[in-house]
N, C-alpha and C positions, 0 to 999 in steps of 0.2 A: 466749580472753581474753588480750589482749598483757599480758608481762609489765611494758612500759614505761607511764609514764605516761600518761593519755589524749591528752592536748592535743599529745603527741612522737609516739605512736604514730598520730594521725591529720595531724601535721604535715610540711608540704614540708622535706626537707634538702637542704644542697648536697653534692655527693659527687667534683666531682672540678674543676676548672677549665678554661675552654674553652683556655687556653695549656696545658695537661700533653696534650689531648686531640691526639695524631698519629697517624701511621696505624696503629699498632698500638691491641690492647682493651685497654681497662685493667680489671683485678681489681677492684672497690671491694665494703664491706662494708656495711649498713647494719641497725640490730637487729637481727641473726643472721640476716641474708640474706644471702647472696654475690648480687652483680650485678655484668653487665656493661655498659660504655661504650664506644662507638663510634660512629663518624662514618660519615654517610651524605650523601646528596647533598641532604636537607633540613636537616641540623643534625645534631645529637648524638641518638640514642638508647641507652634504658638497657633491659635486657632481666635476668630472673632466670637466673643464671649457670648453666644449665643447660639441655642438649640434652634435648628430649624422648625422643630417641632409646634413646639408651640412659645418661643421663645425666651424660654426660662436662664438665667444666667450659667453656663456650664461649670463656672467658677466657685458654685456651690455644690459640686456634685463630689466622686470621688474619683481616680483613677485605678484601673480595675484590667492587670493582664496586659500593659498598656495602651488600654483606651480611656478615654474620659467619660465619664456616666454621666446621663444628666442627672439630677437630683428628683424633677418631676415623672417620668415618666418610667425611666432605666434607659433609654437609647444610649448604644454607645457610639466611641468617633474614634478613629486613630488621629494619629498625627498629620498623615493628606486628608482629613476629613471627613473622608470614608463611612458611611454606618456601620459597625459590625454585628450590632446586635439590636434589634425589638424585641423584648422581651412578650412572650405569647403567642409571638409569629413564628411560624417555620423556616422564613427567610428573611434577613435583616432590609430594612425599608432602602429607598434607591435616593432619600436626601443626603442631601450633604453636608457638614457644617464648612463655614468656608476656614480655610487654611491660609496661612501669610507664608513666606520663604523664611525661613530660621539659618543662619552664619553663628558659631560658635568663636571667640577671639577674645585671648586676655582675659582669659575667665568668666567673661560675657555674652550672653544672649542676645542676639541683634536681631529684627526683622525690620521690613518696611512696608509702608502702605500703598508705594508705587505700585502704579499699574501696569507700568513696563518697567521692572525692576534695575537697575545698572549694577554693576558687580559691585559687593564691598568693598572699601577703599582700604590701601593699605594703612596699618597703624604705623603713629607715630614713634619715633625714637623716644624712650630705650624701653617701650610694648615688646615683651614678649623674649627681651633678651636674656642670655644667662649671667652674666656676669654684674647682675646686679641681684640685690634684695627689694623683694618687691611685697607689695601688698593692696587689696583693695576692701576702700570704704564704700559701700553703697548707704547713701545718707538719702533720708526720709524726705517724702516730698514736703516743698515749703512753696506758700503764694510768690510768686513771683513772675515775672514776663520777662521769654526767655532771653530777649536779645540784654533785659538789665541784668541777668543772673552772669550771660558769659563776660561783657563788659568788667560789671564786679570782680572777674578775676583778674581781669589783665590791668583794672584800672593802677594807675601809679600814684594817683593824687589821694585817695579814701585813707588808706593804712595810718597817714601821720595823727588822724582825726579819730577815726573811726575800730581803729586798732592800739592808740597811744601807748607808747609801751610797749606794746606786746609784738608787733611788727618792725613797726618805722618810731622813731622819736617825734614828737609832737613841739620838741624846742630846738633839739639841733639839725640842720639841713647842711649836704654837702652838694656841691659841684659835682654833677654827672654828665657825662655825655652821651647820648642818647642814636641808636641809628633804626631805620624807620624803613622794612623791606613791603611792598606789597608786591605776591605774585597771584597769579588764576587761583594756586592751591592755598597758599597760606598768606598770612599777615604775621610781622614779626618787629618787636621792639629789643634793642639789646642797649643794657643800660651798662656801658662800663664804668665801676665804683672805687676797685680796688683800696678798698679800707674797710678797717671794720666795723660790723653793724651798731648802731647806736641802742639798740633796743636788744632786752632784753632776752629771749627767747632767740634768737637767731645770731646773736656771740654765742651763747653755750653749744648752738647745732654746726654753727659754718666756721667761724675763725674770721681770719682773710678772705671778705666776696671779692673776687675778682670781675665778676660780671652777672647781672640778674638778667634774665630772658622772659619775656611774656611773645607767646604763641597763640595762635587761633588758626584752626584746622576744620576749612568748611564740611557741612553745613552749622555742627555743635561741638565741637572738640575744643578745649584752650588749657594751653598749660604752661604753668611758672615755672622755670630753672632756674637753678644757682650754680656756678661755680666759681672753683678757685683755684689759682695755679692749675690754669687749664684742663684739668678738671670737672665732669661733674659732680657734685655734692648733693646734690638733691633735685627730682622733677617729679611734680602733680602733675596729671593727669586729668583734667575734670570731663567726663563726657554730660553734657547738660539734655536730659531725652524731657521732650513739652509734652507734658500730660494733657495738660488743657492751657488756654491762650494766658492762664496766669498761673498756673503749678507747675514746678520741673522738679522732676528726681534727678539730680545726680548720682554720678557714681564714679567716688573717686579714685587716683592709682596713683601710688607712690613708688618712688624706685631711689635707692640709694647705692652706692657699690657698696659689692660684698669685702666682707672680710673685717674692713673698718672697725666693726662691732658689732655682738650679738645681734641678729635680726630683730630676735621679740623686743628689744632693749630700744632700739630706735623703732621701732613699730609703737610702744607704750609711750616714749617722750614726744615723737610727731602726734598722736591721737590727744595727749595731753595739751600740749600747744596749740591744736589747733579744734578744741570744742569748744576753748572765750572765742576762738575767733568766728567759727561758723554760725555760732549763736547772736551776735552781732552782723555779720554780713544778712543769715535771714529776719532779723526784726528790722532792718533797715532797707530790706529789700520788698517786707511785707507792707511796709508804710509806702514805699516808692508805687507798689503797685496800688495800694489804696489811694492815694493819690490821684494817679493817672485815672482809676476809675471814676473816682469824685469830679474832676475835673474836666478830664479826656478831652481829645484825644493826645499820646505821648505826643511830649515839644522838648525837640534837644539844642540847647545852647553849647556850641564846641568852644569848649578854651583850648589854651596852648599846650595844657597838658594830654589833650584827649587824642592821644598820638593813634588808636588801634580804631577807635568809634567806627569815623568812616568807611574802611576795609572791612571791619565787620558785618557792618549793618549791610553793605553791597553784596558782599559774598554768599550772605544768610538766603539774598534774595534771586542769588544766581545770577548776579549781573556780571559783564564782561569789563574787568580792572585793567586798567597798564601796567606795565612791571613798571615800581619808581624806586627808588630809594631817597633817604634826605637824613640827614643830621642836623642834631638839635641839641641845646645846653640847657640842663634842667638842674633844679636843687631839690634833691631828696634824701 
């Protein structure tokens, strides 16, 4: 029995980006799996980071004709696994390393550790559209347990605190009204504002918000929109992949519409705005989780603000939700 949630442990992650992927393997981690990635002359495959042979880490070896070598021995693997080659031997050995199912999307590498796989899901809006400028951060894994890291995004209440200035105002608050959808697929808060942002960093990017959106897309998917004048102006993307019960890599995806302005140009001032903030969300994520280690096990107290917690943490685990909807009046 996995120790992760259901709906994560039988869900597609992304694990690495087809831009990191060159000719060397790359290491990647997923619920206490070590895998590897490498390119072959069909696309990416991902293999569990281990030679049959004598179980040496594949992820130190080279890719070679596109097979992966191992480092100890020379055996090689395609991408199904396959041996192709014992070096010494006449005919390559009949083990096999094992092979996971590889989905290319959004410029991302996705497998999963199911054992009867379900089809990838489709991405979110605006994944993969053209009439936007897009870009993705794959940011470093940092200590954290996943369900605090996707919460972190959607949360509403941190930013005034934990962002001052730099997101939300820390002195002025406005009257927002808030609508609150849970379905099977998703969970969705829409915060209409219509006025403009107090804080610093987000008058120079938006103008007039007309409405902020926080999304969550089971099993690991959430992401913040903005628009205005109907309008989108800006949506993260965050795919949250659990390394292990307290690491996650993200890897993030922005989309603006084109035309607005230079791509690199809003590509440099989002990357600038948001490294105070991501440096802050993980030193206070790394603490949450040492915390819960010291103390264990997590204990969540729900305030009024904690509009997305509950649909989250159900959907994580594959539980069957009601479609509800509900409105609410908050000051942010």
């Amino acid at each position: 029995m996995s120790a992760y949630p259901k709906a994560v442990a039988d869900g597609w992650h992304p694990i690495a980006t087809l831009a990191e992927l060159k000719r060397r393997p790359l290491a990647r981690m997923l619920m206490d799996k070590p895998l590897v990635v490498f390119r072959t002359a069909n696309g990416p495959a991902v293999l569990l980071d281990r030679c049959p042979h004598r179980n040496m880490a594949l992820s130190l070896g080279a890719v070679r004709d596109g097979a992966i070598e191992c480092p100890y021995h020379g055996w090689r693997f395609d991408g199904a696994g396959r041996c192709t080659l014992t070096p010494g031997a006449d005919a390559p050995a009949r083990h096999e390393a094992s092979a996971l199912p590889v989905q290319v999307a959004a410029g991302l590498i996705w497998t999963t550790l199911a054992a009867s796989p379900r089809a990838a899901p489709a991405l979110p809006h605006p994944l993969e559209e053209t009439k936007f400028d897009t870009f993705l951060w794959p940011v470093r894994p940092s200590r954290a347990r996943l369900l605090d890291a996707i919460e972190n995004l959607l949360d509403p209440a941190h930013p005034h605190f934990l962002h001052a200035g730099i997101v939300r105002s820390r002195q002025v608050r406005k009257p927002v009204d808030a609508t609150v959808r849970v379905r099977a697929d998703f969970a969705e808060a829409i915060y209409v504002e219509n006025t403009r942002p107090a804080a610093l960093m987000p008058r120079m990017l938006e103008g007039l918000r007309g409405r902020s959106i926080g999304r969550f897309f089971p099993p690991t998917i959430g992401q913040v929109a903005f628009e205005g004048a109907n309008r989108l102006r800006l949506a993260i993307t965050v795919f949250f992949t659990p390394e292990t019960q307290d690491r996650v890599r993200p890897f993030a995806h922005f989309a603006t519409p084109a035309g607005a302005a230079p791509a690199f140009i809003k590509e440099g001032l989002l990357r600038a705005f948001h490294i105070p903030v991501l440096a802050q969300d993980r030193a206070a994520l790394r603490r949450q989780a040492e915390s819960i280690a010291a103390y264990g096990p997590a204990r969540y107290a729900l305030g009024p603000l904690d509009l997305l917690f509950p649909a989250i943490q159900a959907l994580m685990h594959g539980e069957a939700v009601q479609d509800s909807e509900r409105c609410v009046r908050l000051h942010l």
